[in-house]
N, C-alpha and C positions, 0 to 999 in steps of 0.2 A: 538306368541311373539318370541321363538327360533327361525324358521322360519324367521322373520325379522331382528334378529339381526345376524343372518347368511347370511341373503344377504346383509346386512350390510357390513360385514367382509369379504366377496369375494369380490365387489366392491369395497374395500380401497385397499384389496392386488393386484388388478385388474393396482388400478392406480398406486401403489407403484411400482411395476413390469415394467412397461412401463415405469416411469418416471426413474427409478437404470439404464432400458435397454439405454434410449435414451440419460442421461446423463454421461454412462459410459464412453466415451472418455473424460471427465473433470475431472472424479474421479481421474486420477494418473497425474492430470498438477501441477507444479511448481507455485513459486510463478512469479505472474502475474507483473502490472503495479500498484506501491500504496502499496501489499499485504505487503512487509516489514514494513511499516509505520503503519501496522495495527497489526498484527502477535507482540506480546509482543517481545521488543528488550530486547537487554542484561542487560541493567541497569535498566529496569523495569520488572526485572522476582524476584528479591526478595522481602519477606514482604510489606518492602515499597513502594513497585511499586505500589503495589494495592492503598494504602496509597495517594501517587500523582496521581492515575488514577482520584480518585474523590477531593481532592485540588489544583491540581496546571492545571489550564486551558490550558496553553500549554504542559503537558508533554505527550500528546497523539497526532494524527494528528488532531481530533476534541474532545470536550468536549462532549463525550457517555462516561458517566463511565460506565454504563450498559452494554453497549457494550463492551468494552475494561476491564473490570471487566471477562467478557465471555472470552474473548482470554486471559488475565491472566489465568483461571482455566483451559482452550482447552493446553498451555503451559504447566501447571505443568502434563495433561496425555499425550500428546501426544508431545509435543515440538517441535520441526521442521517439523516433520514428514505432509506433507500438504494429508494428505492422508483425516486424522482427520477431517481436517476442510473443505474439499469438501462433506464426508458422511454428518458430522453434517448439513452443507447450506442445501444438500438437504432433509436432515429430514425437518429439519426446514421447508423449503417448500411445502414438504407433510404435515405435520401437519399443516399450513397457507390451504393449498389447502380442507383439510378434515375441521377444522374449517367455512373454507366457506360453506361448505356445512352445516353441522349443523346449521351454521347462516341462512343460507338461507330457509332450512326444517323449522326454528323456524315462520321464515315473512310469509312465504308462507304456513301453515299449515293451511288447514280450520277451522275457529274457532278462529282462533289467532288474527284476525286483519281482518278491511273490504277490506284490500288487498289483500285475497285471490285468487282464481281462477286459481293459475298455474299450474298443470298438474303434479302429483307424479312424480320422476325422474328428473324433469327440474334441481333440485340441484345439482344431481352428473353430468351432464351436465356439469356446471357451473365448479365444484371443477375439474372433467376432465380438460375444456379447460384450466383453468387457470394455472395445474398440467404441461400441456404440452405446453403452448403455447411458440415459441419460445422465444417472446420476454423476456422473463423472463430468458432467457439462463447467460445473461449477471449477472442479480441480485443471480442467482442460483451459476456458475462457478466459479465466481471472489471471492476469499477470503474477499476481503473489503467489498461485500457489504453483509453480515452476519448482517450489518445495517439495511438490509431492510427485509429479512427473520427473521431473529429476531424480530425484531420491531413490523411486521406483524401479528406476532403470539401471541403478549402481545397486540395489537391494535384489533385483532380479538375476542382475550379471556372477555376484557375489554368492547367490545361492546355486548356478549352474557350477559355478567354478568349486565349490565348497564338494557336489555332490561329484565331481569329479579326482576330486581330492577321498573323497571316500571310497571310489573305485582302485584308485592307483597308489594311495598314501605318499605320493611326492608333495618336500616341503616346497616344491618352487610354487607349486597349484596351491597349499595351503597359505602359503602370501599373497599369493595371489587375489584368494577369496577374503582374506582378512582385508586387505588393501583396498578392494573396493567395498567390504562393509564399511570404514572409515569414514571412506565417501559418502557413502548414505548416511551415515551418523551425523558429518559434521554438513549434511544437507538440511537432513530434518529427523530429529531425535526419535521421533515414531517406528520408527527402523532398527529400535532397539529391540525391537520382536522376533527381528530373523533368526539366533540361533534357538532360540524357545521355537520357532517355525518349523527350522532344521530336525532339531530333536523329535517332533511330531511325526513329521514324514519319515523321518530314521526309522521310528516303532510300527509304522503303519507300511514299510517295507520289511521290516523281520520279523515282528512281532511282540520283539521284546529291545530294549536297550541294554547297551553294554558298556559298564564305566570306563573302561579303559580307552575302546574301540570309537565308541559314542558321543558320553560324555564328558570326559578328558580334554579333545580337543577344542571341545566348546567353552568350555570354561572361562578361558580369557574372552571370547565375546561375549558371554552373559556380565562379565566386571565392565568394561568396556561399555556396553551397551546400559547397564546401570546407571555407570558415572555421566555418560552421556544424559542421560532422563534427570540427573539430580541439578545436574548443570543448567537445563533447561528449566526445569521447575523453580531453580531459584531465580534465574534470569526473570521467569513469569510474575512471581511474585514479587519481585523486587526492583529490575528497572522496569518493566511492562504495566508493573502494579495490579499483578490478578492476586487483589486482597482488597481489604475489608467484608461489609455487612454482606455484599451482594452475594459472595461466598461461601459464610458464614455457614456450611451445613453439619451437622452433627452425624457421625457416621452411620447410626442405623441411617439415615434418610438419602445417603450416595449409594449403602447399599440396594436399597429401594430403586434411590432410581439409574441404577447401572441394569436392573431388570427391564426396569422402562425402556431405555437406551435400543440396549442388542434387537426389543421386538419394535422398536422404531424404527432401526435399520434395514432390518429381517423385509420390513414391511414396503420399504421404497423400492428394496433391492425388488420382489415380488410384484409389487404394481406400482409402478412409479409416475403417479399421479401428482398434482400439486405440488410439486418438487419447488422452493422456495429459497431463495438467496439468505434470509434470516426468518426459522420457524416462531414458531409462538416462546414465548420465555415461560415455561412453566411454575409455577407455585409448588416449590416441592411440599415445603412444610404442611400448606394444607395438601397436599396431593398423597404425598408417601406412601398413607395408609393401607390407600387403594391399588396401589400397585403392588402388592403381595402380589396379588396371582400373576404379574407379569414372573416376577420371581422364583416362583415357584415352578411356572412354567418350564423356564429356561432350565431347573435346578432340574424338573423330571427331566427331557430331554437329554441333556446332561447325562444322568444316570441311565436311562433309555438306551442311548445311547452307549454306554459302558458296557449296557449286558448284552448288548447284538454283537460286541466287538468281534466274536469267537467267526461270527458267520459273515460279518463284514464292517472291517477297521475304516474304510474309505468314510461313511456316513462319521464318526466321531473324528475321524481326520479332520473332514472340512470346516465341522463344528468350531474344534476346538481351535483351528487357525484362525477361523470368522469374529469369535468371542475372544481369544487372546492378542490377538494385531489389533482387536477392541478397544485394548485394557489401557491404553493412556490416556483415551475419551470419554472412558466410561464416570465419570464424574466422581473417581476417588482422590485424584488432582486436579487443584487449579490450574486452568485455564482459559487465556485472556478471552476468547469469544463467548465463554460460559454466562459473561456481563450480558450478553442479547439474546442468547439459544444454549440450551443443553444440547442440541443436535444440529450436524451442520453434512451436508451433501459431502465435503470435504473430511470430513472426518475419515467415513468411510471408503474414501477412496481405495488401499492400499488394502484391507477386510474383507473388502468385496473380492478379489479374488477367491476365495476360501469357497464362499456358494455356490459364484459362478461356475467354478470349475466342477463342486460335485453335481450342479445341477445340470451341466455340458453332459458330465461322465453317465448320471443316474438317466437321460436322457435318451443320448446312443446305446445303453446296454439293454433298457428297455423295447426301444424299437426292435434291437435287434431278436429278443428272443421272441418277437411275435414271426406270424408267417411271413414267408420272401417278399409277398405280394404286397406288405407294408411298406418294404425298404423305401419307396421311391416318395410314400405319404411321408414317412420320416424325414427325407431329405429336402421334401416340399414345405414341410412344419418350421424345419430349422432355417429355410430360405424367409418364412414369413416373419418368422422371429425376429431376425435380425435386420427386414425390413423395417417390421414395427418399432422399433428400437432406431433406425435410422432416422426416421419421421418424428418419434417425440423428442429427439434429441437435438434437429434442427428446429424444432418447435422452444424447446427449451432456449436454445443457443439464440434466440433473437431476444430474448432477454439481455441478453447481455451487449447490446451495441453499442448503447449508451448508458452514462451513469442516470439519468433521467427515467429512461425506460425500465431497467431495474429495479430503480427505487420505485417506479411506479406498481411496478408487478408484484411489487415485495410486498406492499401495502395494501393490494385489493386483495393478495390472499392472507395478510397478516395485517389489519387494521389497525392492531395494535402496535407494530412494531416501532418502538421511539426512534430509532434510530436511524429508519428509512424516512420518515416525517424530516428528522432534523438532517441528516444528508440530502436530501432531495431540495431543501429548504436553501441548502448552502448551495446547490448547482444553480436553483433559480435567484439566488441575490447577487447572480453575476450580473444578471440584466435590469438594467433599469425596467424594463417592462413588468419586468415581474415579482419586483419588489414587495406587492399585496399577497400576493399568492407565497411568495416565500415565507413573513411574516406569519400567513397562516398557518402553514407549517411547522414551522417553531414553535407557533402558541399550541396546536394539536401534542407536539414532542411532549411537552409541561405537561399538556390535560393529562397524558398516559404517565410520565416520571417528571413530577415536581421537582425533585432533587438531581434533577440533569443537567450540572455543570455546564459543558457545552452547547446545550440547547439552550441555556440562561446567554450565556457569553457571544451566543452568534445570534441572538434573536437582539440582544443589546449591541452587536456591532449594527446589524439591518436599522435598528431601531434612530442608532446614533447619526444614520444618512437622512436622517427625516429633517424637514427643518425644525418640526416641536419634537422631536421625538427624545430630545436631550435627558429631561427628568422621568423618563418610562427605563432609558439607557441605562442613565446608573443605578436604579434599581435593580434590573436582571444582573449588571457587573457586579451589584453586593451578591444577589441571591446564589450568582454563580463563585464568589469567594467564599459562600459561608458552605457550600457544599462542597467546594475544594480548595481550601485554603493555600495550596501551592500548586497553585494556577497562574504562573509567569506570564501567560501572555495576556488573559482576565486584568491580573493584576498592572500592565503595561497600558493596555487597552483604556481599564478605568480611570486610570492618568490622565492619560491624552483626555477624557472629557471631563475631569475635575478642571484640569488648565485652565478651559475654556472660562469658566467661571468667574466672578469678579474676586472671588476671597478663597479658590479653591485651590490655588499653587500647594501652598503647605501640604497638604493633604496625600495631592499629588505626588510631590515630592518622596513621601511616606511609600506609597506606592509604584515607582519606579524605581527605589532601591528595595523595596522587599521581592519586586520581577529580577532585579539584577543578582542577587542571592539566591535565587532558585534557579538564574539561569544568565550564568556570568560572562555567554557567552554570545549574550543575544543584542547585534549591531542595533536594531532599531531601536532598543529601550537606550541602550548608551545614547543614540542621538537624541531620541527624543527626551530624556533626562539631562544633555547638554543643552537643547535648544529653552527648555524651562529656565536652568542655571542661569545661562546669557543673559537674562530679561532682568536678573535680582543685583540691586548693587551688591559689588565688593565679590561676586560667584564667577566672574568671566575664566578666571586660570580654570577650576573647577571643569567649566565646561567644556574649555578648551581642551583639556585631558580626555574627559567622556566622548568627547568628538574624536581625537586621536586613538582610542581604544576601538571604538568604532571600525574607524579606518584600518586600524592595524585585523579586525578581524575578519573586515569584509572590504578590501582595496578599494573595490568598484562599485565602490557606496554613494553615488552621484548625489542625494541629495545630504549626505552625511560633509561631501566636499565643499557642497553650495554653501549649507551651514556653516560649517567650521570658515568657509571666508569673509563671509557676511560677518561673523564675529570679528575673526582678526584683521578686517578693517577698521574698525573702530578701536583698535587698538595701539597709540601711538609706536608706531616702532615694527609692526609686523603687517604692515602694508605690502610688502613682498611676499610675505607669507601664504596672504591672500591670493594676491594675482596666483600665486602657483598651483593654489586647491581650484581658485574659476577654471583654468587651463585645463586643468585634469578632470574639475566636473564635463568641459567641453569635451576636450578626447571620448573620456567613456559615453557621453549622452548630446553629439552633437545636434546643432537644430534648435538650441534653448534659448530663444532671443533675450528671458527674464535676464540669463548669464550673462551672456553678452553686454548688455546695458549695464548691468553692475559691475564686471570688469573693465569696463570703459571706465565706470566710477573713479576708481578706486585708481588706475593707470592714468586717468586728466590729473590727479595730485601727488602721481611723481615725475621728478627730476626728467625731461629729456623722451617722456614716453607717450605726451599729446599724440603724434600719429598713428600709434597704436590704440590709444583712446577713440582715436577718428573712425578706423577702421571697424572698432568692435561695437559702436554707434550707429555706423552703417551696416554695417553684419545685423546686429538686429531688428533695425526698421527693413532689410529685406527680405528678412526672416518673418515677420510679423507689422505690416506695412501702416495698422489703425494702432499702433504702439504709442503712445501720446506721450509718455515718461519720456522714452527713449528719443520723440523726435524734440522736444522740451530740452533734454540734455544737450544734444547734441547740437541744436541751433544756439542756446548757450554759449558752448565751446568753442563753435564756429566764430561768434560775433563779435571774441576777442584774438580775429588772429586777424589781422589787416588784409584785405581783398579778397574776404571770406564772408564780409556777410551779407549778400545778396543770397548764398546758400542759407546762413540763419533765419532771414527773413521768409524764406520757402520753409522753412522748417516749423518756422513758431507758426504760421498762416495753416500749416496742414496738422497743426498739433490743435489750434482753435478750430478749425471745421470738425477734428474728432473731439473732441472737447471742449463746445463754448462756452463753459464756465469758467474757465481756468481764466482767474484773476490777474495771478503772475505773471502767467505766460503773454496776457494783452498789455498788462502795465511795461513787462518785459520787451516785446516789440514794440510799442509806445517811443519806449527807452531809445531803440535802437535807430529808430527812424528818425528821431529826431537830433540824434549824433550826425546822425549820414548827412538831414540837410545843414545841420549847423558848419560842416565839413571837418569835424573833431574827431 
């Protein structure tokens, strides 16, 4: 018994080892494509966040509280740090990979079921391929989908605990396995498959199903796992927005190509080549036709399959958990990444089980009934395998380091893909340097999808940093409203460059409440819709509100506070008001010398608070020492306090060497000098 739970424990560290070695170029990658949207944001890292993860259906990117519950608590230890959440993915994985196994040891153990017959070993087989197959690089890497590692591992726990429940019929083990299906469900709804999974393996142990025995207790997970699927498909369709034209297929053509799909799959799992972060978007309409024979394929097999059952159920077992753990990808539902790819590495995650395992099993029973003098080429084959599979999956996994590098690799082997052009386009317009090249990018997104909102909207922000780029800007800002008309931040965006204009306020204005309607809760439009306000007589209450709504959604809105003071200084009566928003722009954002100098403003014309004025004068010019405004003010206020202006006069002298234009400023020391010798 030691003896076995010691090779036990060198074969886990075996695979663990391989799988740290092969995925270590992932371990130190950034946050990907999606992973913000996942990764608790700022207004859902206190209490209540948790709070709205499991009430409010939109305040995550999908309704997994389970999930998003997990990155709430991954936030409070590790916080931005993505270090975290690549180690945890690949536990996770390991632990999914070593669960399969155990699962598998449970089917396969002689005595267990009349499914026996598989050859010791064939499970870690199994949990190997699956541990390292590439395909899984994408479910493993990517932050987001923590959905499907996770998931996996409450769907794998739930299915041990289920088929123990079937041995011993105690309800505690029956809650048990429910309990952690939940978990999987409200992880990620593709996990609606396990008691249909259950059910298979149940027949493919006795032969036949038995309602009582069988299918009785599944029942409440097949509702269960329903309601889950309807939950999420409207969630897709409705806050997610997997709808309209792009959609749009008419049933014969999902059936077609839900054909295509399985031998897409079939095909990576088999040689896993060119493996791709977003494949080609295929043309079903024109394509459909031609995929009969995938169809038909699938459909013999299928049947093929039916009629060997008598002499072996294991080949239609795997089948049908491969093609049924399929059926929420298979494109009879929308689904939001369906906009880029009918087929995603990620899909099949959870599927791949199904071949992996009969192709472990169909493996070791073949070796085995050849001669003894095979066994050790057998156990030589399965070492090679799963080396092989170690090497393209570190090959795979350096794809993934950076969002740069992906998107590159997306695109050499999908030239087409819009969506790697326009991502890739938005990493590089972070740098000034590479403003042309991003630009390029954006326009490349267009050449492949004219009608790409987002590639309109971010090729017109790039555009809008140009100094001519102004009238190219609001064109993309239309072309991107006329392709999504509720496009709140488009529509904020085109604002802000209508302003600019000599006669395009109004317009703007149009514009920044039709962003606030679509998205009422968005601080920047409220300021920038106040800071428009401010400028128009008889609008300052107006915008002092929008600046206050601001504030009230987003406290440590620094420049929402700068705004709102710079208003209510000009405002007879709320001069205090002011100084209290400079103060608190300070607190949140110290170091802002522009602050400083205008809270001096505003404190030299009240009552009793010139030293304070002094101070936030000299705070600024030390803060920013070629400040010319600030040293201008402040030698000003100097040169009316008696036995102060010898400092003015250094002042106005260093504000003219930074600015020897300044008229004022020399009529102004002129002024002063000539007070001094008059002795007045």
């Amino acid at each position: 018994m030691q003896s076995d739970a010691l090779r036990v424990l060198a074969r886990a560290a075996i695979i663990l080892g391989l799988a740290l070695a092969a995925y270590w170029p992932a371990l130190r990658s950034e946050l990907l494509w999606d992973d913000a949207a996942h990764v608790t944001r700022a207004e859902m890292q206190p209490g209540s966040g948790l709070r709205r993860i499991w009430t409010d259906l939109g305040a995550t990117q999908q309704y997994y509280p389970v999930l998003h519950s997990a990155f709430w608590v991954e936030h409070r230890l590790w916080g931005d740090r993505t270090a975290g959440y690549h180690l945890l993915n690949l536990l996770l994985h390991m632990g999914a990979s070593l669960l399969l196994v155990r699962l598998l040891h449970r089917l396969w153990e002689p005595g267990r079921s009349r499914g026996g017959g598989v050859p010791a070993g064939a499970e870690w087989l199994a949990g190997a391929i699956f541990a390292l197959h590439p395909v899984c690089v994408e479910s493993v890497a990517w932050i987001s989908e923590q959905k499907n590692t996770l998931s996996l591992v409450f769907y794998l726990l739930s299915a041990l605990a289920y088929l123990g429940f079937d041995q011993s019929r105690r309800p505690g083990t029956y809650g048990l396995a429910l309990a952690l299906y939940l978990l999987a469900l409200a992880t990620k709804s593709v996990t609606a498959t396990l008691p249909a999974a259950l059910l298979i393996v149940l027949w493919w142990q006795r032969g036949r199903l038995s309602w009582r025995r069988d299918v009785l207790p599944l029942a409440p997970w097949l509702a269960l796992g329903i309601a889950a699927g309807l939950l999420t498909a409207s969630v897709e369709r409705n806050v997610i927005r997997a709808s309209g034209p792009e959609f749009d297929l008419a049933f014969g053509e999902r059936v077609m190509l839900a054909g295509r799909v399985i031998w897409f799959y079939l095909g990576k799992l088999a040689w896993p080549t060119n493996l791709t972060f977003i494949y080609p978007h295929w043309d079903v309409a024109a394509s459909a036709r031609g995929w009969i024979g995938w169809l038909l394929a699938a459909a013999a097999v299928t049947a093929g399959l039916w009629w060997l059952r008598e002499r072996n159920r294991g080949l239609l077992t795997g089948w049908l958990f491969f093609v049924g753990s399929l059926f929420p990808v298979l494109g009879f539902l929308n689904v939001y990444p369906f906009r880029y790819s009918y087929v995603a590495d990620h899909f099949q995650y959870l599927p791949s089980l199904g071949m992996i395992a009969l192709s472990a099993a169909g493996a070791a029973m073949a070796f085995e009934r050849v001669r003894p003098a095979f066994a050790s080429a057998g156990r030589a084959s399965g070492v090679v395998l799963v080396a092989t599979l170690a090497i393209l999956t570190h090959r795979q996994a350096q794809d993934y380091r950076d969002g740069a590098t992906l998107y590159r690799a997306t695109i050499a082997r999908n030239p087409a893909c819009w969506m790697a052009h326009n991502n890739l386009a938005e990493l590089l317009s972070k740098s000034p340097d590479c403003a042309a090249e991003a630009i390029a990018h954006y326009r490349e997104a267009l050449r492949i999808k004219p009608d790409c909102a987002e590639a309109h909207y971010n090729l017109a922000n790039s555009l809008a940093e140009l100094p001519d780029g102004g009238p190219e800007a609001l064109e993309h800002y239309r072309q991107a409203l006329r392709a999504r008309p509720d496009y709140p931040e488009a529509h904020n965006n085109f604002a802000n460059e209508l302003a600019k204009l000599p006669d395009g306020l109004p317009e703007a204005l149009v514009h920044y409440e039709a962003a606030l309607r679509l998205k009422p809760d968005n601080a920047e439009t409220h300021n920038n819709l106040a800071t428009a306000l401010g400028g128009l007589p008889g609008r300052a209450p107006e915008a002092v509100a929008h600046f206050e709504e601001a504030l009230r959604i987003r406290p440590d809105f620094v420049e929402a506070h700068l705004n709102l003071a710079s208003l209510l200084a000009t405002m007879p009566g709320r001069e205090p008001e002011a100084v209290a928003h400079y103060q608190e722009a300070l607190r949140l954002g110290p170091g802002n010398a522009p602050a400083h100098n205008n809270l001096a403003g505003v404190l030299a014309n009240l009552p009793g608070r010139i030293p304070e004025a002094i101070v936030n004068f000299e705070e600024a010019i030390r803060l920013q020492p070629e400040f010319a405004d600030a040293q201008v003010n402040l030698a000003s206020l100097l040169a009316a306090i008696p036995g102060r202006e010898p400092e003015a006069i250094a002042h106005y002298e260093t504000a003219l060497r930074i600015r020897p234009d300044d008229a004022e400023a020399r009529r102004e020391l002129a002024l002063l000098r000539a007070r001094l010798r008059s002795g007045r």
